[in-house]
N, C-alpha and C positions, 0 to 999 in steps of 0.2 A: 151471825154468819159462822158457818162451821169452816174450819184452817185445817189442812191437812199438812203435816209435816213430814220430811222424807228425808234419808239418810243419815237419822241422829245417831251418833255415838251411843254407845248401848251403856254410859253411863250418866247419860241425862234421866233426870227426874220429873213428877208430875211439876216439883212446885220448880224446878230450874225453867221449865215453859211456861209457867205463871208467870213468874217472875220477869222472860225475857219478853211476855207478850203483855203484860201491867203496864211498858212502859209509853205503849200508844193507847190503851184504855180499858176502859172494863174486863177483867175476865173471866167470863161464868162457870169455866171447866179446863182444867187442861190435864190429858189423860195419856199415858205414853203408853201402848201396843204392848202386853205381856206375853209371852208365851206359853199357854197353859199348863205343858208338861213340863219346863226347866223353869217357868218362874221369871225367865230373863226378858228383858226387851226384844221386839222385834225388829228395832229400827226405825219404827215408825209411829206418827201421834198423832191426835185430833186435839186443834181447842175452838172454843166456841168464845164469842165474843158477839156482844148485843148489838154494837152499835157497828154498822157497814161500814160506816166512812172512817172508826177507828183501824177495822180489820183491812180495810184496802191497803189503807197506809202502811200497816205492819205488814202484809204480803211482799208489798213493793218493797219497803227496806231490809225484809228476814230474808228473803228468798234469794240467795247464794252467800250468804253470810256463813263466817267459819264460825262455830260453835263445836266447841271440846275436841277443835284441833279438825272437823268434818264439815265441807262445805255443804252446807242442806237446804232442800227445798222446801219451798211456802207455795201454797196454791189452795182455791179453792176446793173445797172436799164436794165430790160427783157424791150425787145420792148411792146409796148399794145396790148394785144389782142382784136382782132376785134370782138364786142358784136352782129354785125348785127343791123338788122333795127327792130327788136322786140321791145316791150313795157313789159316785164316781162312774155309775154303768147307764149308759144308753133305754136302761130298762125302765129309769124311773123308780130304783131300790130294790130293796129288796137281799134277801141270804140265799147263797145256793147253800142243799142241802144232799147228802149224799141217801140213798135210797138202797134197796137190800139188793139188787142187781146191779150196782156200780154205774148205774144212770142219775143225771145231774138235773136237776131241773130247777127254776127259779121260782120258788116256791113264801110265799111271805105270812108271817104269823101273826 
């Protein structure tokens, strides 16, 4: 089952989630949210654990526990919702591109 974690202290670690979710069972991953351009945490983590009935248990007990001083959420992680091939515009992507008469047009390479 994949765990979704929320609101961790930006100085927990992959294996401090290991660690706090080893202690109801197996744990196959546990991965804290980086942020690409600083390097730092988001906030936020996923672990995955194989066996259900371990991971229920661990939601039911982590989920408003204080850890590093922040109380954080446990829940099951929604699959991703698919964002499409957009760049932020209605268009579906794409570069505007300026042209030799100061006309804009949405233009893709």
């Amino acid at each position: 089952m994949n765990i979704y974690i929320s609101n961790l202290s930006f100085n927990v670690t992959d294996e401090d989630l290991q660690d706090y979710f080893a202690e109801y069972g197996e744990v196959s991953s546990a991965k804290v949210i980086m942020d690409k351009f600083t390097g730092k945490s988001r906030g936020f983590a996923f672990v995955e654990m194989p066996d259900d009935e371990a991971a229920k248990k661990a939601i039911q007990e982590l989920d408003g526990a204080s850890v590093d001083g922040r109380t954080i959420g446990v829940s099951v992680a929604k699959p991703r919702e698919d964002r499409g091939n957009g760049g932020g515009n209605k268009g579906g992507g794409g570069s505007f591109q300026r042209r030799g008469n100061n006309n804009y047009s949405n233009s893709r390479y």
